[in-house]
N, C-alpha and C positions, 0 to 999 in steps of 0.2 A: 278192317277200316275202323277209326277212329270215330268217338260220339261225337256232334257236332251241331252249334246251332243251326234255327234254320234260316237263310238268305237267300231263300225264294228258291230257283232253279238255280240246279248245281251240273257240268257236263258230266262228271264223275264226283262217287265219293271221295271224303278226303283222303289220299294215300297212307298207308305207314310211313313211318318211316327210316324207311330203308334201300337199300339204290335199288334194288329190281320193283320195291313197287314204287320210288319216282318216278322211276323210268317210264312203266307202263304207262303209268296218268299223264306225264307226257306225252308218250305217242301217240295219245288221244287226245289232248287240250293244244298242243305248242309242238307238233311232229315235228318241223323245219329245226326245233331248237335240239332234237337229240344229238347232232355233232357237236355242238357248246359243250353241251351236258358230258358228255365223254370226256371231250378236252378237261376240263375243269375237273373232273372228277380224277383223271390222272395226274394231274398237275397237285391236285389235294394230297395223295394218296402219295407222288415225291417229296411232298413239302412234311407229310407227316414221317415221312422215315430220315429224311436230313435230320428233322427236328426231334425225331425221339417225342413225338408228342399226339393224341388224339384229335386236339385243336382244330388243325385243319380237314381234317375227316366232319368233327362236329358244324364247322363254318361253311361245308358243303352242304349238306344235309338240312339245313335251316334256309340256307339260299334259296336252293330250289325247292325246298317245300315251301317258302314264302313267295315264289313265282309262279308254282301250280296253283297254288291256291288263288292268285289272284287269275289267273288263267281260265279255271275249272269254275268261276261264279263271273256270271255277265257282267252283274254290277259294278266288281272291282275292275272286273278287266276294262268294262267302257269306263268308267273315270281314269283308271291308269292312262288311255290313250288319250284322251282329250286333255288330259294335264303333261303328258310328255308331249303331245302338237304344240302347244301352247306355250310351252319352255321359253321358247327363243321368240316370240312375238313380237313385235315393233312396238307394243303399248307397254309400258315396264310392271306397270300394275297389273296387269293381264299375266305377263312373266312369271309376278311376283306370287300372285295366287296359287299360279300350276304349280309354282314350286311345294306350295303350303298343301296344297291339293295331293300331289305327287308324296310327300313324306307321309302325310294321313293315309295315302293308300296301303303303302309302304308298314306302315303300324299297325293300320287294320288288318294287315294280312301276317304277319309277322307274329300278333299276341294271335292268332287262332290258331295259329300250329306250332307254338311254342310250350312245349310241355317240361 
């Protein structure tokens, strides 16, 4: 497992990164999600051999380690949800924030397991 600041309580530490231990942090933080995670993972792994390229391997692997991560610390995960409820609200301003809200999470999670 990776060094990592600290953000209070975390479900799991941060995963490597590698598919068996996404996976694993997964099955602990976001079980329901490991058929996606398969899907997409196969779907990476055709896309990288049409393409003669790592790319899509690399764009897996960042995905869902920017998903666990917001999954595996409360904090990110309850802002995540209260800003995707909020998406589609009747008040635009309200809309507008979750969106601002929803990228910041998105960023926050994204530069911590971006190496």
């Amino acid at each position: 497992m990776s060094t990592q600041a600290d953000h209070g309580h975390e479900l799991v530490p941060r995963p490597e990164q590698t598919p068996d231990a996404l996976r694993a942090a997964l099955a602990v933080v976001d079980p329901g999600r490991l058929p996606e995670m398969q899907r997409t993972k196969d779907e990476a792994f055709a896309q990288a051999v049409e393409w003669q390229s790592l790319s899509p391997l690399r764009s897996w692997v960042l995905t869902w380690s920017r998903d666990i991560e917001i999954a595996r610390r409360p904090d990110l995960a309850a802002r995540h949800a209260r800003a995707t409820s909020d998406l589609e609200h009747e008040d635009a301003d309200i809309a507008r924030e979750a969106l601002r809200e929803l990228s910041a999470v998105l960023d926050e999670a994204m530069k911590a397991v971006h190496v």
